[in-house]
N, C-alpha and C positions, 0 to 999 in steps of 0.2 A: 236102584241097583247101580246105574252108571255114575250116579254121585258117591258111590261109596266106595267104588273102584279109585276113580279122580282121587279122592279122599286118602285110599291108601297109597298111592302113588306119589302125593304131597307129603304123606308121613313119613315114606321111605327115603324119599329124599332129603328131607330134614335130618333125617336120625344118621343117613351118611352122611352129610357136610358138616353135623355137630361134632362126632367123633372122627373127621378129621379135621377138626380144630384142634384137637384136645393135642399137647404137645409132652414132651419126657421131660422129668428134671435133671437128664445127664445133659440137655442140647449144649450144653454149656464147652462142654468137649469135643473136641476133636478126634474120633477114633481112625488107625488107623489098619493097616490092614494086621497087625503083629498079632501073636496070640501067646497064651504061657510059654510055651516050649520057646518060642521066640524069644521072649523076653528072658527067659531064663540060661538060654544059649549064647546070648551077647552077652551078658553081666561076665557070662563067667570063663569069658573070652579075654586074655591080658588082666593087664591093673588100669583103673580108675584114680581119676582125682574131682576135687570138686570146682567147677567151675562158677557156680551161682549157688548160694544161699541165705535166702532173705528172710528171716523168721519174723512176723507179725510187722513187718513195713521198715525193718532194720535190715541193711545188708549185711552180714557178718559172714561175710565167703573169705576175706582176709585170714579170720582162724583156721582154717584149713590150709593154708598155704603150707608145702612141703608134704602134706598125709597123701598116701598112696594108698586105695584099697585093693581088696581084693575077694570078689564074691566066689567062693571054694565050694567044692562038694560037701556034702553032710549038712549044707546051710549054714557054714564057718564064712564069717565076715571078720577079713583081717585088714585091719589099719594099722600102715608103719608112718611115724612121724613125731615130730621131736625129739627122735631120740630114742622111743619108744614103741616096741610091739602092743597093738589091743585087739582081742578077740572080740567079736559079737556075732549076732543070731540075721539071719539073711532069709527071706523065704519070698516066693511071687505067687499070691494066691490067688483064685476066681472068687470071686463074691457072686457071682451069677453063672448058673450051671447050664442057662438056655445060651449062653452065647462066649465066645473067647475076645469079643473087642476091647482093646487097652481100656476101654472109661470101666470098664468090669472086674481088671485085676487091681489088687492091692500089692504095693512093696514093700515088706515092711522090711524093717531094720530096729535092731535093738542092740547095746551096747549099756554095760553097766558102769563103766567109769572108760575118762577120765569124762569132766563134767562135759569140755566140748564135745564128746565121743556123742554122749547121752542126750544132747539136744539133738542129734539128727533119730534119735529113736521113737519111731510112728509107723502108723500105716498108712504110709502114702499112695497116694493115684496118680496112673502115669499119664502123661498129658501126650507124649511122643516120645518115642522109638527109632532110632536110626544105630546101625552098626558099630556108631562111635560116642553114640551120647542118646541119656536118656534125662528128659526133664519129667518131673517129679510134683506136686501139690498136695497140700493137707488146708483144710479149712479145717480152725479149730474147732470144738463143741464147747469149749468153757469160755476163752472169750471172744469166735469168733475172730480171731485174727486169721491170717492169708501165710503161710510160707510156702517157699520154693526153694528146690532144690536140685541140681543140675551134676552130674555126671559125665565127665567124656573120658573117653579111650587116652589112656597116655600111648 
C-alpha cells in the first residue's frame, strides 16, 4: 500500500512538470495590457500615416508617403493622398472570446483599389499598442513571407 501511495505521488508530479512544459504558439508576442475597445478608441482618435511597411522582406513604406488615414465610425477607412480620396473597410476583431490580449485581436483592413491601397488589405495582428502608434504583423499562409506595418498618430 505505501508503494502505491509513493507511486502515485511520483505520477503526480510528473504529470504537473510535463504540462508545465507544454508552451502556446502565440509566446511569440508580446501582449499588452490594451483590449478591443482600446484598440478601437485610438485608431479612431485623429489621422494616421504610415511609418513602417515591409511586405515579405521589402520595405515599401516610401509609397505611402503623403496618405493620411483615417479609421471612421461605421468601419469607414478613409485614405487621402496623391491627390486622391479612397474608402475602405476597417474593423478590430477578437479571434478568442476567452480573453481580450492584443496577440487575440485581428486588424483588418480592406481596400479595393488603388493597387497600393490594396496591398495593405489583411488581417493583421497587433504586436503593440500605444496612444500614438500601433504596429501590425501578418505571416503569410501561401508563401510564408513576414510583413509589417506601422501606424502613428499624425
Amino acid at each position: 500500500m505505501k508503494r502505491l501511495k509513493i507511486l502515485s505521488v511520483f505520477l503526480l508530479i510528473y504529470v504537473v512538470n510535463v504540462a508545465s512544459m507544454c508552451s502556446d504558439d502565440d509566446d511569440n508576442f508580446t501582449p499588452t495590457n490594451a483590449n478591443q475597445t482600446q484598440v478601437i478608441n485610438t485608431v479612431m482618435s485623429g489621422t494616421w500615416r504610415i511609418t513602417n511597411y515591409v511586405d515579405s522582406g521589402t520595405n515599401e513604406t516610401a509609397n505611402y508617403a503623403g496618405y493620411n488615414f483615417t479609421f471612421g465610425s461605421g468601419n469607414v477607412l478613409t485614405a487621402v493622398g496623391g491627390g486622391a480620396t479612397h474608402s475602405g473597410i476597417w474593423s478590430v476583431t477578437d479571434s478568442n472570446n476567452n480573453d481580450d490580449s492584443l496577440n487575440d485581436l485581428d486588424f483588418i483592413i480592406t481596400f479595393s483599389s488603388p493597387t497600393v491601397l490594396q496591398d495593405l488589405s489583411d488581417d493583421w495582428d497587433i504586436v503593440s499598442r500605444t496612444d500614438t502608434k500601433i504596429e501590425l504583423i501578418d505571416v503569410s499562409g501561401g508563401n510564408g513571407g513576414t510583413d509589417y506595418l506601422t501606424f502613428e498618430k499624425n
